[in-house]
N, C-alpha and C positions, 0 to 999 in steps of 0.2 A: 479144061472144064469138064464134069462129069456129064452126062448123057442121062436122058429121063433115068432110064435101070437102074442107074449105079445111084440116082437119087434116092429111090426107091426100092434100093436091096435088101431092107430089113423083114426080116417075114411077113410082119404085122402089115405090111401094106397089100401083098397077097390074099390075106385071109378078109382084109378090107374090101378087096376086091372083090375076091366070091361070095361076100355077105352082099352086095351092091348086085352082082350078077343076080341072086337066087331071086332078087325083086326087082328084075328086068331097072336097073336105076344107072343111068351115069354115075359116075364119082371119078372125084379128081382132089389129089393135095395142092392144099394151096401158099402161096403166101409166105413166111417166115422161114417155114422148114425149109422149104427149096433155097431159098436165097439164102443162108445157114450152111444149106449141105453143101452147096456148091462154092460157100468159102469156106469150107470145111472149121467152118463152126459150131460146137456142139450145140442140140438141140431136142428136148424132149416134147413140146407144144407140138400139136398137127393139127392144121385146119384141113377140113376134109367141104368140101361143096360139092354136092350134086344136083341133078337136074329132078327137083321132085322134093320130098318132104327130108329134110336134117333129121328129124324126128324120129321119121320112121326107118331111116340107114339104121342112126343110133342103137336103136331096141333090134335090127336086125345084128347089127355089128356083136351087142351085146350077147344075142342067141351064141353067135359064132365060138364065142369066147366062154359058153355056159354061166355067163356073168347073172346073176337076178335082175329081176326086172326095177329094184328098185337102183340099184348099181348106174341107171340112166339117169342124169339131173335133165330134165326137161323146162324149158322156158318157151312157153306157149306164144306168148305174146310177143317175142322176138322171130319164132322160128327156129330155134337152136336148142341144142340138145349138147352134152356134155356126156363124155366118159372116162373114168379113166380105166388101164388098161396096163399093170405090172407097174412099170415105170414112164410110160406113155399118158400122155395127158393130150385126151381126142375133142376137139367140139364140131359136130357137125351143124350141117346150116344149106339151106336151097337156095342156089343163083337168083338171087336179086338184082332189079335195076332198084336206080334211087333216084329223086327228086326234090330236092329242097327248095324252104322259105326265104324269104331274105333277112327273118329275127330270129331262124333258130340253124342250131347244125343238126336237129335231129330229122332223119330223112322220110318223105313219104316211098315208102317200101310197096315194091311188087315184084310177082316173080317174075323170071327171065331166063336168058340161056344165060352159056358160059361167058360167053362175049360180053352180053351186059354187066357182069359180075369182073370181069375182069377192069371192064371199064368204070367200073366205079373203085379201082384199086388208087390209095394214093398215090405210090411211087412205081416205078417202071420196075425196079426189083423188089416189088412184092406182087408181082399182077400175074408172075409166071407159074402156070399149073404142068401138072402132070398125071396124065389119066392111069386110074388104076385096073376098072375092066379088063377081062384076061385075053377079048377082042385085040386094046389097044393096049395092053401095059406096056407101060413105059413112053406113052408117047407126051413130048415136049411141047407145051404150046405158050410162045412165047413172043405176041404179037406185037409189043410193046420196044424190042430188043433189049429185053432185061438183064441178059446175060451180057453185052457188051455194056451193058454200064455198069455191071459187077467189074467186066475186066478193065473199063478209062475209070473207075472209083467215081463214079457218079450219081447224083441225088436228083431225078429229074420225075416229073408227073408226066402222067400216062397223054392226059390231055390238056388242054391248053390252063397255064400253071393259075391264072385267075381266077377262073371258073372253081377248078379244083380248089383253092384255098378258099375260096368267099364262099361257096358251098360250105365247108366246113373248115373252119379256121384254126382249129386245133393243128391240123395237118402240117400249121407252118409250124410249132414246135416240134412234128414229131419230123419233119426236115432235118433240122436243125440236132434235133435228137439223133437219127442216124448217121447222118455226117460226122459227128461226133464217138459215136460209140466205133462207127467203122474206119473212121479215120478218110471220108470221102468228101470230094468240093459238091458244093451246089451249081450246078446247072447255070449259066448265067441267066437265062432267060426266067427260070424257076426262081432264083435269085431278086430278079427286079420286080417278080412277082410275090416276093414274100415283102420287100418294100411299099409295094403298092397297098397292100391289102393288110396289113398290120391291124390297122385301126378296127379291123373285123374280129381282130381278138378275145372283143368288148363283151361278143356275145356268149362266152365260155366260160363257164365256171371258175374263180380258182383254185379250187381240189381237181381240175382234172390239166389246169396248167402246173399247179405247182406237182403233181405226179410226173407232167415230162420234163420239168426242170432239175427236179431230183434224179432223173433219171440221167442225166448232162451232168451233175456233177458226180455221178457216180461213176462218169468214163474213166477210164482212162489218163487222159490227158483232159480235164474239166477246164482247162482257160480256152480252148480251141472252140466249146460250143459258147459259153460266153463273148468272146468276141463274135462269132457269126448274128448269136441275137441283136450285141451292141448294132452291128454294122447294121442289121435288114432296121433297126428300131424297134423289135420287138424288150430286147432290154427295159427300154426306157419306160414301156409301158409298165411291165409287170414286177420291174423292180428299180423303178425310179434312185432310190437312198444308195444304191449301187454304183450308177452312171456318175451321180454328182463327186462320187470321186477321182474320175476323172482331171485330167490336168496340172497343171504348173504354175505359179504364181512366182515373179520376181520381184525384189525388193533392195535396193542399194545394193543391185549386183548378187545376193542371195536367193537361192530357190531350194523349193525342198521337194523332193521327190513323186511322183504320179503314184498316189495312191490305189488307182484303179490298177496298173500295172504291177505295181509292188501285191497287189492284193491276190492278182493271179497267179504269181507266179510262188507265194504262199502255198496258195490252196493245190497249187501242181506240186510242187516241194512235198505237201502231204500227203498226196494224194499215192507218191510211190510209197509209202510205208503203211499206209491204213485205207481198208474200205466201210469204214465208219461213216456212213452219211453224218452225224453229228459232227466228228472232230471235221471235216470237213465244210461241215456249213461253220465252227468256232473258227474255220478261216478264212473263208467272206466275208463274216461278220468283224472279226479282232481291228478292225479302223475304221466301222462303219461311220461311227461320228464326227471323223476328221472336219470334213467339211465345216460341222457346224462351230469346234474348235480352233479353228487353225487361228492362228493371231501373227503377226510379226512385230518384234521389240528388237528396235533400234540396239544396236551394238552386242546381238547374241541371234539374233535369225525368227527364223519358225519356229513357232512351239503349238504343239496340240493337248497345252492343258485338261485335264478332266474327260479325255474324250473315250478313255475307258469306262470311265462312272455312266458318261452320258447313253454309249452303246448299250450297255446293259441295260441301261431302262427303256431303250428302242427298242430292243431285241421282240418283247414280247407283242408289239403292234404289230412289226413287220411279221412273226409267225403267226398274228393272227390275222391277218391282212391274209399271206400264204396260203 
């Protein structure tokens, strides 16, 4: 495993630094890139948190780089500030603690140190920083043990996995979402808490559920984060028409195939030759009517007349359902 330095070898983190020193400001990269560098994943996004204003790193950073002052995207109301930087894409942001309601995922925000910032991280491998001050460069901080769940491939929260998900419920797709993209198991305990707390789904939008489900079938291997949804229940919820394909039906000794399995194994089938989010939803979808099809006639089996016709004029509820 790499050591803060070797995370942080690229110049641009240096020159972060000394932009961060000249206004006496902690700074530390956060989040993604680390867990990234350290699976040696490429990676151009840097989350930068310091102890003090995002805003004003940003426009220092910018100095640094003789960047204009308009070259900073500023976002007042959040805290956060944006730059980019060559081919580097920076948002900085002030250590927050957070607080939530029990009908919304959106947080009451205040500042904080690094600790509290870390703890409001959703997973254990995205909570690990790395300070860039020329004090401490390079030093690792990694309270959580983030790094041994990079090396057992594990998906676990920082703190207890219920709080963490009913706080904000999105979380458990983007569980599920990582798991997936990195090819990592869920936590068991993390696990029975994505079961339990499902039904918290309710309070999420579906433009910002169906952005981490497209981002599951865009892995990889897309039947792997499908079954983990199916298993926690989250499936069921956000794509019911999916689930009911499921199962087996016998008849004078004839059965005809699990459509929900044959369906994944489809969309993996495709998945090696295109990364078309389309042709890949045309393969979650291509049986999605079976269910409402399926017939058995005596001395020829199952047949799933019409259930092409029928899909097609589904298709457009379910994306707009999506």
């Amino acid at each position: 495993m790499k050591t803060g330095q070797e995370i942080i070898s690229e110049a641009i983190f240096r020159r972060i630094g000394l932009a961060a020193d000249r206004i006496q400001m902690e700074s530390y990269v956060v989040g993604g890139f680390v867990r990234d560098s350290i699976l040696g994943r490429p990676c151009k996004d840097i989350d930068i948190v310091c102890i003090g204003s995002g805003i004003a790193l940003a426009e220092e950073v910018a100095r640094e780089f003789d960047l204009p002052d308009h070259s900073v995207s500023i976002f007042k109301n959040f805290g956060t500030a944006m730059l980019k930087v060559d081919d580097w894409d920076l948002e900085f942001v002030g250590a927050r603690k957070e607080s939530y309601q029990r009908d919304s995922r959106k947080p009451l925000v205040m500042e904080g140190t690094l600790e509290d910032d870390q703890n409001r991280r959703d997973f254990t491998i995205n909570a690990m920083a790395v300070q860039l001050n020329q004090a401490n460069w390079g030093k690792l901080l990694d309270p959580f043990n983030g790094i041994a769940d990079l090396k057992s491939k594990i998906i676990r929260t920082p703190l207890a996995p219920g709080i963490t998900f009913s706080d904000d419920p999105l979380r458990m797709m983007r569980a599920v979402r990582f798991a997936s993209q990195l090819g990592f198991d869920i936590f068991p305990e993390t696990f029975e808490a994505l079961q339990k707390e499902n039904e918290r789904l309710e309070i999420i939008s579906m433009e910002r559920i169906s952005e981490e489900l497209n981002k599951i079938i865009l892995c990889q291997k897309p039947s792997y984060g499908f079954l983990l949804l199916d298993a926690c229940g989250l499936l069921a919820r956000i794509f019911p028409e999916f689930v009911k394909l499921k199962g087996v039906d016998t008849e004078e000794g004839k059965g005809h195939k699990d459509n929900f399995y044959h369906t994944l194994q489809v969309l993996d089938n495709i998945s090696q030759h295109t990364d078309d989010l389309w042709w890949r939803w045309a393969a979650i979808l291509h049986d999605i009517a079976k269910p409402q099809t399926k017939r058995f006639v005596k001395g020829k089996g199952w047949t799933f007349h019409g259930h092409e016709e029928m899909g097609a004029r589904q298709t457009p509820s379910i994306f707009k359902r999506l």
